[in-house]
mmCIF file of the N, C-alpha and C atoms, coordinates in Angstrom:
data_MODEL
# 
_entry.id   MODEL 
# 
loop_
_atom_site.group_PDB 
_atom_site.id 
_atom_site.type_symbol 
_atom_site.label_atom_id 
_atom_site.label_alt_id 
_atom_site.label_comp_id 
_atom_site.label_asym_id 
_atom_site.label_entity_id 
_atom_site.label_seq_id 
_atom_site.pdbx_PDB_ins_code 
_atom_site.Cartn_x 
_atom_site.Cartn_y 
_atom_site.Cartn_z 
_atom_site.occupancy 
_atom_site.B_iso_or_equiv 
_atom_site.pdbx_formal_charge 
_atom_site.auth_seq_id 
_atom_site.auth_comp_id 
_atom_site.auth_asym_id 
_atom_site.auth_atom_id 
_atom_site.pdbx_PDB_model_num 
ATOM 1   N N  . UNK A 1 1  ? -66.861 -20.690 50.158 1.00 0.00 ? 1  UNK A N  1 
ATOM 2   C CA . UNK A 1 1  ? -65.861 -21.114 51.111 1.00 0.00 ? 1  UNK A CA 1 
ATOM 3   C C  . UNK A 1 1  ? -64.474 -20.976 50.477 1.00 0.00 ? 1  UNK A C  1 
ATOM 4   N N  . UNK A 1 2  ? -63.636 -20.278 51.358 1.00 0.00 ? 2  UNK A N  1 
ATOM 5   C CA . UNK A 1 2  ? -61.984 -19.968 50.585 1.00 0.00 ? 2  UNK A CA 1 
ATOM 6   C C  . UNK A 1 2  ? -61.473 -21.620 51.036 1.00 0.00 ? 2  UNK A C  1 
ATOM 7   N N  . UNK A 1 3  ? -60.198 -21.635 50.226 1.00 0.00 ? 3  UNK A N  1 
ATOM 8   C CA . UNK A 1 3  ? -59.485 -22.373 49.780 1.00 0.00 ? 3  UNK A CA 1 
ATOM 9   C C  . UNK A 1 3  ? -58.340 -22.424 50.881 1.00 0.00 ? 3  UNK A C  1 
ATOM 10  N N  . UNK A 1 4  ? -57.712 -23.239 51.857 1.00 0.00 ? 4  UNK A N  1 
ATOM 11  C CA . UNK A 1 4  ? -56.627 -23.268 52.372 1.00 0.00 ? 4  UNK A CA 1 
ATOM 12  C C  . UNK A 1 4  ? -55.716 -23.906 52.237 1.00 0.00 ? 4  UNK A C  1 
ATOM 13  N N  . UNK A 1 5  ? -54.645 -23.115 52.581 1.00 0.00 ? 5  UNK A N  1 
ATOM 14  C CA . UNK A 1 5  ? -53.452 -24.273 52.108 1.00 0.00 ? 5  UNK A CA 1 
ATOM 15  C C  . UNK A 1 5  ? -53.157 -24.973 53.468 1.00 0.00 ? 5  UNK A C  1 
ATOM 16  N N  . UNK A 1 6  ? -53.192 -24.598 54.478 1.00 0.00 ? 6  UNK A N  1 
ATOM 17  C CA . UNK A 1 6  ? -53.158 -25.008 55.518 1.00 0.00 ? 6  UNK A CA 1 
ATOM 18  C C  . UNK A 1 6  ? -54.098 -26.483 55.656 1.00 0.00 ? 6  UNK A C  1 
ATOM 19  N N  . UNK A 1 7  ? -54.707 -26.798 54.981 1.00 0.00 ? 7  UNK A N  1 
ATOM 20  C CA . UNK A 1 7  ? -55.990 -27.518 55.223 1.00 0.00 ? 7  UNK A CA 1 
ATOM 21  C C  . UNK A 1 7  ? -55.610 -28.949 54.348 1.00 0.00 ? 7  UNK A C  1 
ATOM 22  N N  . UNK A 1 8  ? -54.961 -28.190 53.004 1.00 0.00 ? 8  UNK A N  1 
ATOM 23  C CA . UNK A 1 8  ? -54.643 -29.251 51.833 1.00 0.00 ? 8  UNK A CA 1 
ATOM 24  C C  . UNK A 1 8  ? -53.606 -30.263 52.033 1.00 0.00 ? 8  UNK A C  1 
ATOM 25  N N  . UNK A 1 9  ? -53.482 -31.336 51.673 1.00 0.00 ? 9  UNK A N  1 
ATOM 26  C CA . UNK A 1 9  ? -52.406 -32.580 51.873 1.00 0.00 ? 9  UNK A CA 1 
ATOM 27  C C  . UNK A 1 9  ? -51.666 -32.080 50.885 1.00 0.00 ? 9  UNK A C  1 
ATOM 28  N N  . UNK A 1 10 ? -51.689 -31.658 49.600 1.00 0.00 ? 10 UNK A N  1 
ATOM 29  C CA . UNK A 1 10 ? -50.663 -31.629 49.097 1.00 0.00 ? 10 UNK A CA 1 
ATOM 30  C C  . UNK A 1 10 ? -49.211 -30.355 49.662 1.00 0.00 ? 10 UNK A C  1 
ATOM 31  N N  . UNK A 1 11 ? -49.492 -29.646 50.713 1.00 0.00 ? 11 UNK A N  1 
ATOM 32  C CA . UNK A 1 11 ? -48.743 -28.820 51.051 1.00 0.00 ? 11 UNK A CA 1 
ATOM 33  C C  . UNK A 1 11 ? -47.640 -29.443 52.150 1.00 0.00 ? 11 UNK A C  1 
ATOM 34  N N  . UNK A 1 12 ? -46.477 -29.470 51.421 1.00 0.00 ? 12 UNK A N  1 
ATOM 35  C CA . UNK A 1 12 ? -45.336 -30.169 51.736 1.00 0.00 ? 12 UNK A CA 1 
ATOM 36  C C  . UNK A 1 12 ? -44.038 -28.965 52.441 1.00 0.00 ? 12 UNK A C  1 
ATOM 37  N N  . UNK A 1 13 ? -43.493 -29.747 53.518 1.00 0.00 ? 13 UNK A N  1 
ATOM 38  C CA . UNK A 1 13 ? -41.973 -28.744 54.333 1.00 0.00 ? 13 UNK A CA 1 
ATOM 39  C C  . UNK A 1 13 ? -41.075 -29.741 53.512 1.00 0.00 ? 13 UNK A C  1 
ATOM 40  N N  . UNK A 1 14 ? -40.334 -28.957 52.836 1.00 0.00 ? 14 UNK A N  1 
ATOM 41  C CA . UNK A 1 14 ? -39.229 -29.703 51.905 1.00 0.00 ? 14 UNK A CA 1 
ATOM 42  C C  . UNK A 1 14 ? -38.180 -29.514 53.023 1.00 0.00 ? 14 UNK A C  1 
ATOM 43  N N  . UNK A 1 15 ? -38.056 -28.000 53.494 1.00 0.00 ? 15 UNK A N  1 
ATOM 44  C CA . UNK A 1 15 ? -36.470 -28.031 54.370 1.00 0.00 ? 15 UNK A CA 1 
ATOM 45  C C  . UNK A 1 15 ? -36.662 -26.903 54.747 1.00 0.00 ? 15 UNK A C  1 
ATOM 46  N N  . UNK A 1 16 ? -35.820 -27.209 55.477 1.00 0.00 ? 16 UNK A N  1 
ATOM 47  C CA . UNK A 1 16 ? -35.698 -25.474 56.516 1.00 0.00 ? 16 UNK A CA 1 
ATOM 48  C C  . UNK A 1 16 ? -34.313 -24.012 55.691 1.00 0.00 ? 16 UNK A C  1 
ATOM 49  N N  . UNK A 1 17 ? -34.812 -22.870 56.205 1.00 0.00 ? 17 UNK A N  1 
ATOM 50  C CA . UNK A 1 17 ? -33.790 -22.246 55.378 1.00 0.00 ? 17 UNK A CA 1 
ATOM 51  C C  . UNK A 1 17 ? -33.623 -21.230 56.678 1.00 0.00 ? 17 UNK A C  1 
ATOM 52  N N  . UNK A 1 18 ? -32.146 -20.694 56.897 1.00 0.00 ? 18 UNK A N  1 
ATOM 53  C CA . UNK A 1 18 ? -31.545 -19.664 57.574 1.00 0.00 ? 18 UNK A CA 1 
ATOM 54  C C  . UNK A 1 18 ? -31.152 -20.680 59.467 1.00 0.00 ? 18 UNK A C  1 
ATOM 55  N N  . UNK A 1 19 ? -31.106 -21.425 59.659 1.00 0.00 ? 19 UNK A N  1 
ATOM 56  C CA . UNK A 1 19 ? -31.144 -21.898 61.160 1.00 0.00 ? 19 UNK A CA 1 
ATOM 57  C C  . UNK A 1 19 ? -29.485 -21.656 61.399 1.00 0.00 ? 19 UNK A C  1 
ATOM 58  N N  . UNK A 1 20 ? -29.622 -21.463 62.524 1.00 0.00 ? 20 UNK A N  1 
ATOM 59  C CA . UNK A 1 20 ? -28.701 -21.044 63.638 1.00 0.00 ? 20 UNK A CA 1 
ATOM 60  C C  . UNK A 1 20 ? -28.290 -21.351 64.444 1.00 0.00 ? 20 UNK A C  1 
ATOM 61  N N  . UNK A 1 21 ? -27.135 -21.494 65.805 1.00 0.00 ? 21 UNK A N  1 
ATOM 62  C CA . UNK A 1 21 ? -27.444 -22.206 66.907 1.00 0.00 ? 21 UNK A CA 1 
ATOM 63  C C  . UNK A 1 21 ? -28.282 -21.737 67.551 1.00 0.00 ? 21 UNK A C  1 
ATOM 64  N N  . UNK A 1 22 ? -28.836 -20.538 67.477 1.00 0.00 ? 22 UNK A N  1 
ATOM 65  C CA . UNK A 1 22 ? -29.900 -19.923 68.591 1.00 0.00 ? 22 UNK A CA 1 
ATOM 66  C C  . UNK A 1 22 ? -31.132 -20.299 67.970 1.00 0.00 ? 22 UNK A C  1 
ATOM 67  N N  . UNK A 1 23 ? -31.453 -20.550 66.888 1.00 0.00 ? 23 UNK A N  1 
ATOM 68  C CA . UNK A 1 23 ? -32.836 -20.932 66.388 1.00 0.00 ? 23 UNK A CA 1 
ATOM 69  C C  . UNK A 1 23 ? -33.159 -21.868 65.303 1.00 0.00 ? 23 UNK A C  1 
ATOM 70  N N  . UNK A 1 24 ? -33.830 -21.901 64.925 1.00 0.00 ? 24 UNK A N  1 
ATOM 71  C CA . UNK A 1 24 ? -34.583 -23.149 63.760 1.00 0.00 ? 24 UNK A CA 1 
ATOM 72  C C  . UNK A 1 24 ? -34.466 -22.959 62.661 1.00 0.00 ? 24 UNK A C  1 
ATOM 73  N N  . UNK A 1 25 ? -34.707 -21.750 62.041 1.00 0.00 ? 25 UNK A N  1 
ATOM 74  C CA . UNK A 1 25 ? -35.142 -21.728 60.727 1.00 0.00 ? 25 UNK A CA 1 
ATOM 75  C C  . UNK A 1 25 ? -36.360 -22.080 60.074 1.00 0.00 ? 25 UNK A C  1 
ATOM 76  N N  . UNK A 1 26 ? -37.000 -21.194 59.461 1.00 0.00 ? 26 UNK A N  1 
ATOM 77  C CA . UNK A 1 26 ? -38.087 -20.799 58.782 1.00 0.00 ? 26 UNK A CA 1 
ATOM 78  C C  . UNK A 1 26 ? -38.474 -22.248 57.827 1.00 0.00 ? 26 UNK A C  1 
ATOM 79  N N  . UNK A 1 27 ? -39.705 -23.131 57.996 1.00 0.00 ? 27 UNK A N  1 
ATOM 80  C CA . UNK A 1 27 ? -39.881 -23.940 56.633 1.00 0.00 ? 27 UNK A CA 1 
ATOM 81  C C  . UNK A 1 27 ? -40.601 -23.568 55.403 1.00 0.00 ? 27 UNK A C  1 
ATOM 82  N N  . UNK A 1 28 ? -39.637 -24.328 54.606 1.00 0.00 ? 28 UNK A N  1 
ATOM 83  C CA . UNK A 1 28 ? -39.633 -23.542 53.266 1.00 0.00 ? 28 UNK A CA 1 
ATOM 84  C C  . UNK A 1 28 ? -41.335 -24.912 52.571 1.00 0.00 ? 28 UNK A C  1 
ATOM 85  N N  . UNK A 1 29 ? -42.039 -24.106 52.189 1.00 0.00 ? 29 UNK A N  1 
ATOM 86  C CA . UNK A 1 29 ? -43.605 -24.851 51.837 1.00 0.00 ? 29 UNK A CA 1 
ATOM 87  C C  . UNK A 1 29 ? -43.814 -25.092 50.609 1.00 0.00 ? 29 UNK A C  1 
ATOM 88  N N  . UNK A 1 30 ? -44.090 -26.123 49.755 1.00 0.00 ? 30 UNK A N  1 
ATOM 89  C CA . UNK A 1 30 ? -44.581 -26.274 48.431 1.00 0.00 ? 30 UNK A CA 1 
ATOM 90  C C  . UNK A 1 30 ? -45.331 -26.995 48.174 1.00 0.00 ? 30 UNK A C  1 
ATOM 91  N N  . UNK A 1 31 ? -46.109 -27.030 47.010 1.00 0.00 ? 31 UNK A N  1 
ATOM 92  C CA . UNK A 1 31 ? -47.185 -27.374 46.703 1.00 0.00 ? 31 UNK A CA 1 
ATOM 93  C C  . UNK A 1 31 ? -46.467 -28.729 45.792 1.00 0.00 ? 31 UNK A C  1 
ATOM 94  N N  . UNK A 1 32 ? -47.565 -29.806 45.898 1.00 0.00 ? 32 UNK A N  1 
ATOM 95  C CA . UNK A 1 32 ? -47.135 -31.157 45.707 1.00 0.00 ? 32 UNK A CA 1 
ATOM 96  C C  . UNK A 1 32 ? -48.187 -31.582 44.638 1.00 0.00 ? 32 UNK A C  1 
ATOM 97  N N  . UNK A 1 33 ? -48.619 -30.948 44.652 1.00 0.00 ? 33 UNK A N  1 
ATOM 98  C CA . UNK A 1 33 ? -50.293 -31.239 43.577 1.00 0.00 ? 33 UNK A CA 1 
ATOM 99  C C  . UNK A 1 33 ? -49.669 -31.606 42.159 1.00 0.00 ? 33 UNK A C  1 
ATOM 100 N N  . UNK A 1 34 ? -50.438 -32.947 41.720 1.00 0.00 ? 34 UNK A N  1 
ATOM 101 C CA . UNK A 1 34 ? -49.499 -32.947 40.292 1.00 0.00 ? 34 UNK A CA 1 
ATOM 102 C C  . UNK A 1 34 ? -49.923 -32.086 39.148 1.00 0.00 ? 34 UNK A C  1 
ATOM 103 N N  . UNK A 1 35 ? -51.187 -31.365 39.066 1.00 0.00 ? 35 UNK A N  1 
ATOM 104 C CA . UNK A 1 35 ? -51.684 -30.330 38.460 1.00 0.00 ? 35 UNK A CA 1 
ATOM 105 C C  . UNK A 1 35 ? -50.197 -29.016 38.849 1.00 0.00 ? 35 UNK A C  1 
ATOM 106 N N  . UNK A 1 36 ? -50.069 -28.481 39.635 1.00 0.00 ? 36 UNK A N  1 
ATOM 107 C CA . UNK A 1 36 ? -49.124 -27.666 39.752 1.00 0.00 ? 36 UNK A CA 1 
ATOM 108 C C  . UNK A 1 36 ? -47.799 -27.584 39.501 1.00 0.00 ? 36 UNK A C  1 
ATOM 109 N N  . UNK A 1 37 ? -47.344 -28.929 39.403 1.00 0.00 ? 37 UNK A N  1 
ATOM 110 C CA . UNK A 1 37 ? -45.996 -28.937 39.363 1.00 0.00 ? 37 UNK A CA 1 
ATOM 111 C C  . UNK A 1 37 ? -46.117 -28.971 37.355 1.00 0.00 ? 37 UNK A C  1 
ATOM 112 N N  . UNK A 1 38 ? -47.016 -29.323 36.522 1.00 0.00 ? 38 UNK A N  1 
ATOM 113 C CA . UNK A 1 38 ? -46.730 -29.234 35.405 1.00 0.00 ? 38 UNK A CA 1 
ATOM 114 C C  . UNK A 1 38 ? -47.551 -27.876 34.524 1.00 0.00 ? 38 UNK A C  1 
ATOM 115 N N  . UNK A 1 39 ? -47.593 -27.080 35.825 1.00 0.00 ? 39 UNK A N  1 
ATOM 116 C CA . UNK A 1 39 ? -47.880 -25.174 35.288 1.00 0.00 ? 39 UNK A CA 1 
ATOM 117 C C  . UNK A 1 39 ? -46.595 -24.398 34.981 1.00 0.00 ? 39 UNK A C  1 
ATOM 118 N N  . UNK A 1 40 ? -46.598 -24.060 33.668 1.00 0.00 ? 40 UNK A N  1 
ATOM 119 C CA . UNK A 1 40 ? -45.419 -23.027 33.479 1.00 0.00 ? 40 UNK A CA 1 
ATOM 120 C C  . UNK A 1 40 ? -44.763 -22.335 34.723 1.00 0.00 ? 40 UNK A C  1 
ATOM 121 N N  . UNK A 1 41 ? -43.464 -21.651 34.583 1.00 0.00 ? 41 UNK A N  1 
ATOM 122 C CA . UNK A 1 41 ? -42.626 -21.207 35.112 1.00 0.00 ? 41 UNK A CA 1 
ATOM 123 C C  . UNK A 1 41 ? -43.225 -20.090 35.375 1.00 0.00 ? 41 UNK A C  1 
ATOM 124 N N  . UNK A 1 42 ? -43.584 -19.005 34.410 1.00 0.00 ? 42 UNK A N  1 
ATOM 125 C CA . UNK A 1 42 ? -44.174 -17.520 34.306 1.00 0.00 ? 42 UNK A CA 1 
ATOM 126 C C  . UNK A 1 42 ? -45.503 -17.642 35.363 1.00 0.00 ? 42 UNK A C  1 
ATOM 127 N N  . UNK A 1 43 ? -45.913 -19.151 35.391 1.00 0.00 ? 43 UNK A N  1 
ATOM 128 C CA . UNK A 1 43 ? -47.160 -18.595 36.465 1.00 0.00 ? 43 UNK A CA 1 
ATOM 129 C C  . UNK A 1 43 ? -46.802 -18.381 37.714 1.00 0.00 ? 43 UNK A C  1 
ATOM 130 N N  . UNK A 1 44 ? -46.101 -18.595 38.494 1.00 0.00 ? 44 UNK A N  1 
ATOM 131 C CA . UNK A 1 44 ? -45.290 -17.917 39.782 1.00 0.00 ? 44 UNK A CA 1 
ATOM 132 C C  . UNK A 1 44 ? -44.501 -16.718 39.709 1.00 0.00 ? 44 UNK A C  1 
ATOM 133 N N  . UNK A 1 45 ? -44.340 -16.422 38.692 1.00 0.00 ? 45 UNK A N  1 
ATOM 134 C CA . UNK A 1 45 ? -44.061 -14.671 39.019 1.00 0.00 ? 45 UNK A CA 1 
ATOM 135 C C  . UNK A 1 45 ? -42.309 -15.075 38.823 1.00 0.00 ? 45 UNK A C  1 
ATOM 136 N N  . UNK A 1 46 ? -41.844 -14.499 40.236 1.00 0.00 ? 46 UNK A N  1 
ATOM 137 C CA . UNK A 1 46 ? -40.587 -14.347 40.666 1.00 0.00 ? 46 UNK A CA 1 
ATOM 138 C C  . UNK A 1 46 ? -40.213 -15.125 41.471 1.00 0.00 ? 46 UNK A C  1 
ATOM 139 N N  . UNK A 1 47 ? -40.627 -16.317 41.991 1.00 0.00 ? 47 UNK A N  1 
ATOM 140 C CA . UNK A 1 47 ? -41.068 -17.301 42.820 1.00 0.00 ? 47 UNK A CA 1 
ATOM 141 C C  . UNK A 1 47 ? -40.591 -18.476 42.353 1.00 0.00 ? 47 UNK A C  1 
ATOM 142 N N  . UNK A 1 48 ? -40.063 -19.816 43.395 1.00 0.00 ? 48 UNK A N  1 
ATOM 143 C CA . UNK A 1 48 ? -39.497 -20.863 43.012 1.00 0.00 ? 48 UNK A CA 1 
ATOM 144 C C  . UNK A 1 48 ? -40.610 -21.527 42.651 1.00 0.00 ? 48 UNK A C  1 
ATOM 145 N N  . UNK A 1 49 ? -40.696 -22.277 41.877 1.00 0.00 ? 49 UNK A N  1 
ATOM 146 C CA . UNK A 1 49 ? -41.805 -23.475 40.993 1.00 0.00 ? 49 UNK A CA 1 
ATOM 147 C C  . UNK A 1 49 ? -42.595 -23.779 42.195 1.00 0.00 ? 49 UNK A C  1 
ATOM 148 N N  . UNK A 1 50 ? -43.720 -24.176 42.320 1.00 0.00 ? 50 UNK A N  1 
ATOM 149 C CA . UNK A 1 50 ? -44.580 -24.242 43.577 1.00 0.00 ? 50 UNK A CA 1 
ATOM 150 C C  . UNK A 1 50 ? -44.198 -24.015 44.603 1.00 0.00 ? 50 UNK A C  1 
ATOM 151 N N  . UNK A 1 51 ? -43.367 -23.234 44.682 1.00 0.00 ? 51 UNK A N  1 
ATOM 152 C CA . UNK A 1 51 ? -43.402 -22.263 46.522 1.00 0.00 ? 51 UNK A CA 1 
ATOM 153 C C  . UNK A 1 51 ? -44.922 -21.785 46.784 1.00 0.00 ? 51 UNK A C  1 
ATOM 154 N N  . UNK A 1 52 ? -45.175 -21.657 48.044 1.00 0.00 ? 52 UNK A N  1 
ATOM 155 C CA . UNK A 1 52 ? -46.596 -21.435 48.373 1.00 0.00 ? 52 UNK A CA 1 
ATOM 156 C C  . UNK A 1 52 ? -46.042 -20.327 49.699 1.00 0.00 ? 52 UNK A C  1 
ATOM 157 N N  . UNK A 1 53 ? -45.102 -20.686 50.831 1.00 0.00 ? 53 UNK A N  1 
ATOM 158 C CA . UNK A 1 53 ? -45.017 -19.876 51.782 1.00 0.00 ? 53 UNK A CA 1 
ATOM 159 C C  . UNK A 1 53 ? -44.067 -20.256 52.684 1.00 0.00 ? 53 UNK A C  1 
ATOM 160 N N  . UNK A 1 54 ? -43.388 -19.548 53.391 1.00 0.00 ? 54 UNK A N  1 
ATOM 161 C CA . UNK A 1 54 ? -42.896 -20.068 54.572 1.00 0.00 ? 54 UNK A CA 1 
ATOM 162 C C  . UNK A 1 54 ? -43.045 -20.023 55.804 1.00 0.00 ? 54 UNK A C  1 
ATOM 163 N N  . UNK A 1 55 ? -42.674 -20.726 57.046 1.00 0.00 ? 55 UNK A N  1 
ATOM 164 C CA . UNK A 1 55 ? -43.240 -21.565 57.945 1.00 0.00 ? 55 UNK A CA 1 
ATOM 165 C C  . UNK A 1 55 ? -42.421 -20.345 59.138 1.00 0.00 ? 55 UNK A C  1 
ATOM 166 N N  . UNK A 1 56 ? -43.400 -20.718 60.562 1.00 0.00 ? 56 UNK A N  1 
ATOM 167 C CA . UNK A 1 56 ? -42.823 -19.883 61.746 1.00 0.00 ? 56 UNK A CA 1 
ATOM 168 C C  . UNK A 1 56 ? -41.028 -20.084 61.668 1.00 0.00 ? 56 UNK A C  1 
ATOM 169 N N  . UNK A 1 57 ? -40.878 -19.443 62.752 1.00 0.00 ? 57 UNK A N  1 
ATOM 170 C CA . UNK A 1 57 ? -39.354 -19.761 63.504 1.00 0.00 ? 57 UNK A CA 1 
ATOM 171 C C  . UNK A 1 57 ? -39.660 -20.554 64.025 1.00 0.00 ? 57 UNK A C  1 
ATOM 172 N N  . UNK A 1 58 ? -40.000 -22.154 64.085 1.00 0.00 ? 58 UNK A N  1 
ATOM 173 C CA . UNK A 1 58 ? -40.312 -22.652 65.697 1.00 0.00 ? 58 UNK A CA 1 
ATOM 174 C C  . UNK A 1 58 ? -40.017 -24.118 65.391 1.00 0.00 ? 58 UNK A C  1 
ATOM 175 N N  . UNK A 1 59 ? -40.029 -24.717 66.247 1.00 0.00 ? 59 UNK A N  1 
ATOM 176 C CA . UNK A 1 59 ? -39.497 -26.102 66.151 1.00 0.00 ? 59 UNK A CA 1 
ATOM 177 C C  . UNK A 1 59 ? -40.585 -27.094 65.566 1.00 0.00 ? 59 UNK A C  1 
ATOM 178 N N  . UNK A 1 60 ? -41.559 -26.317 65.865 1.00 0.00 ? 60 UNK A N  1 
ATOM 179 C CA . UNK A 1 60 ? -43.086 -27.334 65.384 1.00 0.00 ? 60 UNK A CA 1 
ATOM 180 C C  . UNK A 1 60 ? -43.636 -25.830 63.721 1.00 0.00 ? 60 UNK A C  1 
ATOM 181 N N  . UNK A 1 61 ? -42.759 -25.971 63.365 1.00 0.00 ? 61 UNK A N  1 
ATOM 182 C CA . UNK A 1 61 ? -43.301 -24.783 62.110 1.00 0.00 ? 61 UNK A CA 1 
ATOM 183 C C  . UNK A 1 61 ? -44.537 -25.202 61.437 1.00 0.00 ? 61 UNK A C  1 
ATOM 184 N N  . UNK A 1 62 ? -45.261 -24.042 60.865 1.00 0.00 ? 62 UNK A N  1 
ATOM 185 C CA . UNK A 1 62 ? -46.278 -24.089 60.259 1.00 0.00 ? 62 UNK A CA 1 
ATOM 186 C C  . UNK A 1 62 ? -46.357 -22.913 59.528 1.00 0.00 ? 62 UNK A C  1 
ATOM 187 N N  . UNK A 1 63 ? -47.130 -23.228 58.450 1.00 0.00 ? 63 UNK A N  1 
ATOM 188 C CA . UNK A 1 63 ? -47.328 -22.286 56.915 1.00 0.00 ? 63 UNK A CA 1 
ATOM 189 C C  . UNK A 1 63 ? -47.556 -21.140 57.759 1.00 0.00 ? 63 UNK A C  1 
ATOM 190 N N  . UNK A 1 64 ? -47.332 -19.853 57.045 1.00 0.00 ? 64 UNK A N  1 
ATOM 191 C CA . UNK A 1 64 ? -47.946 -18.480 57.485 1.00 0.00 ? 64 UNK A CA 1 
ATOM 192 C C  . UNK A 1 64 ? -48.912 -18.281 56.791 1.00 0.00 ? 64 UNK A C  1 
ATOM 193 N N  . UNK A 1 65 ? -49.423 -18.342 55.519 1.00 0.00 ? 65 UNK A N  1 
ATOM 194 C CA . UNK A 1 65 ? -50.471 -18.155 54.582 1.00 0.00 ? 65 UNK A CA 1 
ATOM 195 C C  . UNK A 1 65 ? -51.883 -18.415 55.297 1.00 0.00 ? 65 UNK A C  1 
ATOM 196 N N  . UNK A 1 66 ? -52.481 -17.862 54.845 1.00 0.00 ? 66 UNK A N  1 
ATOM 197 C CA . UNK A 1 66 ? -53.974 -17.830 55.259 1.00 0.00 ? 66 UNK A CA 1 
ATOM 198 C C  . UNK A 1 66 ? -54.853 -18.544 54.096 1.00 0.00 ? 66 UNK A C  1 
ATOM 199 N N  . UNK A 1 67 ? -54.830 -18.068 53.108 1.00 0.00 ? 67 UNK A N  1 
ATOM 200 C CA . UNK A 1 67 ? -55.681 -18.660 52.224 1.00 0.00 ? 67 UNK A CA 1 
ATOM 201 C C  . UNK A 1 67 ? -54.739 -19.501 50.870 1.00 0.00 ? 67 UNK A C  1 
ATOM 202 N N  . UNK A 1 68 ? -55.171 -19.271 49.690 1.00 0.00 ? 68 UNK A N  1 
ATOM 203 C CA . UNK A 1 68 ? -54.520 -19.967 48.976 1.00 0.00 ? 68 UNK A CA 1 
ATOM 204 C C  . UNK A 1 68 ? -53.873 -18.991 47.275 1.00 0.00 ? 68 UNK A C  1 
ATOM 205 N N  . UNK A 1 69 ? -52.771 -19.432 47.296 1.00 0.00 ? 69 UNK A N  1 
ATOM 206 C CA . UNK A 1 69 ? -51.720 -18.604 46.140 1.00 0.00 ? 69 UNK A CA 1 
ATOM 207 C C  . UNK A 1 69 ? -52.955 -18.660 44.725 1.00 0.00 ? 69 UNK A C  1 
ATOM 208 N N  . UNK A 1 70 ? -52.345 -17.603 44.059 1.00 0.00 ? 70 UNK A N  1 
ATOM 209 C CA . UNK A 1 70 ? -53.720 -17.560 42.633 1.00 0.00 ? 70 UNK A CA 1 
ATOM 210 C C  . UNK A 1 70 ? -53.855 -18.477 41.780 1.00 0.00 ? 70 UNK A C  1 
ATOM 211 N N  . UNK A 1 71 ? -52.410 -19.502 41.724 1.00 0.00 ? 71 UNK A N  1 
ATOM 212 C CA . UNK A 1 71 ? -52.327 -19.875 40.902 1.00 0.00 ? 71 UNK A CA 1 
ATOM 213 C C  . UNK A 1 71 ? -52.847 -21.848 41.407 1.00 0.00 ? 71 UNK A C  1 
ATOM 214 N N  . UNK A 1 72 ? -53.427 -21.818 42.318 1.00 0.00 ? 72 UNK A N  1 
ATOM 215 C CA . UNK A 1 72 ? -53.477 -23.080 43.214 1.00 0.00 ? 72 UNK A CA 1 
ATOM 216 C C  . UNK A 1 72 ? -54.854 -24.069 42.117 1.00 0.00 ? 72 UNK A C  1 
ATOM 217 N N  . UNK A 1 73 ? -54.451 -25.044 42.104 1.00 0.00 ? 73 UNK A N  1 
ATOM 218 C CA . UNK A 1 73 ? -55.876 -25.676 41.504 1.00 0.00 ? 73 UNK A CA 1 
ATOM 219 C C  . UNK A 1 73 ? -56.474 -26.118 42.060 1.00 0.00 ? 73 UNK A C  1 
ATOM 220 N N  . UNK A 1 74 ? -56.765 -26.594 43.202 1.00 0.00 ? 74 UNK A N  1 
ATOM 221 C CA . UNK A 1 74 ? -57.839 -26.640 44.019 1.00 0.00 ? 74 UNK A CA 1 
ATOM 222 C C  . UNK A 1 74 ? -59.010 -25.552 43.900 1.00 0.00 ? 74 UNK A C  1 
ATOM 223 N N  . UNK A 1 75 ? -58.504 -24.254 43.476 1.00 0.00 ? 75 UNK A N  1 
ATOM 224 C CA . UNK A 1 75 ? -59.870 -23.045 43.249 1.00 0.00 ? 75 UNK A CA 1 
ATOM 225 C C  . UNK A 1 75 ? -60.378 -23.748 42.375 1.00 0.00 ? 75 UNK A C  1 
ATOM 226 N N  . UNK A 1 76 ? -59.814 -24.180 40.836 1.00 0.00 ? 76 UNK A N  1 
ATOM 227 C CA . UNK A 1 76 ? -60.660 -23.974 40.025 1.00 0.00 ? 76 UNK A CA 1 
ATOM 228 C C  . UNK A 1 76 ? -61.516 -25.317 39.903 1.00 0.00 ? 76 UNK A C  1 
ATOM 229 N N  . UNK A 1 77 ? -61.787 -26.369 41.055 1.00 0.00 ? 77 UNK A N  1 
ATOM 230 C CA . UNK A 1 77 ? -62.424 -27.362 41.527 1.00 0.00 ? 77 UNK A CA 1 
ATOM 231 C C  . UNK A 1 77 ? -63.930 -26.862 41.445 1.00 0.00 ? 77 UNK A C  1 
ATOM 232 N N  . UNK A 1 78 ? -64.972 -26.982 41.445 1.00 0.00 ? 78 UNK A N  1 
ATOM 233 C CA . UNK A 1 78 ? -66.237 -26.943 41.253 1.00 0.00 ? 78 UNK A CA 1 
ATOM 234 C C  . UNK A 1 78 ? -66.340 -28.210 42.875 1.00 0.00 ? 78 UNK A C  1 
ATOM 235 N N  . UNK A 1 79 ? -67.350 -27.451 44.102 1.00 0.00 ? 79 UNK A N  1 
ATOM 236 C CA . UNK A 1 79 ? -67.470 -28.575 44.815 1.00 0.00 ? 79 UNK A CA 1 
ATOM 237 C C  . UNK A 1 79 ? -69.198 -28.546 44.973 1.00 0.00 ? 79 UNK A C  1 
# 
């Protein structure tokens, strides 16, 4: 069974980024897990410290991601 981030509590909307008067702005998604937040810098690549994804245009936003980033610890859970 894959891993969702959609599914997980620790996946947090910190804030919205780009809004407009004509629209909303995209929410910006991160991971809240206290395992993640004390993983090196280099393990996200090019990427802000637990960024995971960002969210529709829409007033009720939600993650775009489907499954879960490589570096997520919830995989390496044994269930």
């Amino acid at each position: 069974m894959k891993i969702k981030c959609t599914e997980c509590e620790h996946l947090i909307m910190h804030h919205r980024s780009g809004g407009t008067y004509s629209s909303y702005g995209r929410g910006e998604y991160y991971c809240e897990h206290p395992v993640s937040e004390r993983l090196p810098a280099k393990t996200f690549g090019n990427r802000a410290k637990c960024f995971v994804c960002f969210g529709t245009n829409e007033r009720e936003t939600r993650p775009t991601i489907k499954t879960a980033p490589r570096w997520c610890p919830e995989k390496g859970k044994k269930k």
